[in-house]
Structure formats: structure tokens, C-alpha cells
C-alpha positions in Angstrom: -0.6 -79.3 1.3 -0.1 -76.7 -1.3 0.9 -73.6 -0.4 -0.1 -71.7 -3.2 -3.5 -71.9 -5.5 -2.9 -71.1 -9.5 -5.8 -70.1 -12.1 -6.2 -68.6 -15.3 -8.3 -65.2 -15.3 -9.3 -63.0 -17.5 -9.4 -59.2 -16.9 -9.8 -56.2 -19.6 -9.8 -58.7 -22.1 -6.4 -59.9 -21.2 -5.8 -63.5 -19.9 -3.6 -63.5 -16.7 -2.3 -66.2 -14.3 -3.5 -65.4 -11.1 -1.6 -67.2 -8.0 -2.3 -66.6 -4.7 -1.6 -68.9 -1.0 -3.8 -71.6 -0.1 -6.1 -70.3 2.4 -4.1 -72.4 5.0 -1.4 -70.8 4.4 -3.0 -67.3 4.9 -2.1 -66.3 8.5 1.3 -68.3 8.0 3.8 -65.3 8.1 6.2 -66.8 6.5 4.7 -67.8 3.8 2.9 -64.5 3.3 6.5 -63.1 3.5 8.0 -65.0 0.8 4.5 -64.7 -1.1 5.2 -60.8 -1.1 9.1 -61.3 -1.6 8.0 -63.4 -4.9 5.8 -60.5 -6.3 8.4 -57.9 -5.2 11.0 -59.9 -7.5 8.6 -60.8 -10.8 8.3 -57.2 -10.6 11.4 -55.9 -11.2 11.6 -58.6 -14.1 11.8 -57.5 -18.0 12.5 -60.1 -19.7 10.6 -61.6 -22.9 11.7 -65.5 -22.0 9.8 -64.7 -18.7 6.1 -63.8 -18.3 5.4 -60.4 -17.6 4.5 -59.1 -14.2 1.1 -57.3 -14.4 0.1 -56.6 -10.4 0.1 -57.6 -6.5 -3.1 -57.0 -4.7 -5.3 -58.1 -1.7 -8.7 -58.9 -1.9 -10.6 -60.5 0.6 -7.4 -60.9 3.3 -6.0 -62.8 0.5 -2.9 -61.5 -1.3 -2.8 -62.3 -5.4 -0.2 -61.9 -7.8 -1.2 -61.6 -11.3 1.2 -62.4 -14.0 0.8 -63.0 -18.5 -0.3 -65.8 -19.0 1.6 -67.9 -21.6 -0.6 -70.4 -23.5 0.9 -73.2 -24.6 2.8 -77.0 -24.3 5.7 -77.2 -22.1 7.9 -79.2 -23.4 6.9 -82.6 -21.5 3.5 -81.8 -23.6 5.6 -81.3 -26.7 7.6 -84.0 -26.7 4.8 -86.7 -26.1 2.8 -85.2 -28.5 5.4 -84.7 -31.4 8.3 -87.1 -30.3 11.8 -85.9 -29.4 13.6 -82.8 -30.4 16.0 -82.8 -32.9 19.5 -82.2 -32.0 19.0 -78.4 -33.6 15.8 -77.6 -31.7 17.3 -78.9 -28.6 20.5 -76.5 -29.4 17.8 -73.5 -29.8 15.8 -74.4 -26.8 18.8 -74.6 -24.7 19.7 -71.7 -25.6 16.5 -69.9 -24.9 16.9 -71.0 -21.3 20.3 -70.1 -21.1 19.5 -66.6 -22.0 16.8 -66.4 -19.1 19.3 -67.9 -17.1 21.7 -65.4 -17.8 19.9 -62.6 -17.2 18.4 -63.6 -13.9 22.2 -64.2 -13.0 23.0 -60.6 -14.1 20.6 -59.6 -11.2 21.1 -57.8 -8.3 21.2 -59.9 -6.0 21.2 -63.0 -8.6 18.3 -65.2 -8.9 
């Protein structure tokens, strides 16, 4: 089972991703623990390789956590649509995730 249910949304003109637990899952405590840790994290997140946080709510005895949305390929997409990367934009997107990396390293406590 999933624990956790994922959607696109739109609110104030703004498309979100909008994640919240499986109804299952609901009255699970630890899941609604680490569910709350997860939001409590993204929050105190600023970086522009990482989707921005935008709120943490209940509605309905459900909690949600609503993030940007990013619209786009990931790079399994990419790659079978285009072929494989060259050695350059490997070298760039490497190094794009090394700089997320980095930073959620930096953290306190690291992620």
C-alpha cells in the first residue's frame, strides 16, 4: 500500500503538488508523525534546485502538504525521448544535483 497520495492542484492561479497520507494511513501515528516531520523540514528549505514549500494544512482529518510544482521531464522522460546526455550535459546535471546535495548536507541536522 501507498502511504501517501500525490496530485497536481491549482490554487490562486498557481499550480501546486499537493501530497497528503493514504486514508489508511490516517490514524497510523507514525506515519502522521513523519508526515508532519516531512512538512516541518520542506519548510525550512530555500533552495532554487528544490521546489518551494508553499503550506501544511488539515482538512477533513486529513493533513496536506502543498509544495511548487515543477512541470516537466525527469530525466528517465528525457533520456528516452531525446537519447542519452552528452558527456557535457551529464557534467552540468551532475552538478546541479551536487549543489542540492550540498546544501541539504550544510543543514542542521544534515538531510
Amino acid at each position: 500500500d501507498q502511504v501517501s497520495l500525490t496530485q497536481v492542484a491549482w490554487r490562486n492561479g498557481q499550480s501546486l503538488l499537493l501530497k497528503t497520507l493514504n486514508p489508511e494511513w490516517v490514524n497510523h501515528s507514525q506515519s502522521l508523525e513523519l508526515f508532519e516531520q516531512e512538512a516541518k523540514t520542506l519548510q525550512q528549505l530555500s533552495h532554487p534546485g528544490i521546489p518551494r514549500f508553499v503550506d501544511y494544512f488539515q482538512a477533513e482529518g486529513r493533513p496536506y502538504l502543498a509544495m511548487e510544482w515543477v512541470h516537466g521531464q525527469n530525466l528517465q522522460q528525457w533520456v528516452a525521448e531525446k537519447g542519452p546526455l552528452s558527456l557535457e550535459e551529464a557534467i552540468a546535471t551532475i552538478l546541479q544535483i551536487c549543489d542540492v546535495l550540498d546544501y541539504l548536507h550544510q543543514q542542521v541536522p544534515p538531510y
